[in-house]
C-alpha positions, 0 to 999 in steps of 0.5 A: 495473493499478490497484489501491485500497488501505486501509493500516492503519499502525502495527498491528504486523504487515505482511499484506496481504489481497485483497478483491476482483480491485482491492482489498486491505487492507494492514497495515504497522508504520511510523507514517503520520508523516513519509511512513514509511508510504508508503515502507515501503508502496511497498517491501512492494507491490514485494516482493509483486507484483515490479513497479514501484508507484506511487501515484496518489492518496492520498498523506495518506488510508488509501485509495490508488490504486496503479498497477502496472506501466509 
């Protein structure tokens, strides 16, 4: 499954918000600095879908494609 994500890093609170079947709005607490960002985006999609997460494309954008499963 692919999925398109727009992070928000730094907001104070981790919540994660569907917008559409393959969309959703994600809001982490970690800077986007230094990869903190990706890391604790990776750990807080495991815990949410219960399957390995990879991302596909947007490793320094807000936006990513994010690969779910196998």
């Amino acid at each position: 499954m692919i999925l398109h994500i727009k992070i928000h890093p730094n907001s104070g609170r981790e919540e994660i918000i569907k917008l559409s079947e393959d969309s959703y709005k994600v809001y982490l607490k970690k800077q986007a600095t230094g990869n903190k960002a990706n890391i604790e985006l990776l750990k807080f999609l495991k815990k949410y879908f219960s399957k390995d997460i990879k991302i596909i494309k947007g490793l320094k954008s807000r936006n990513k494609v994010i690969k779910i499963g196998e």
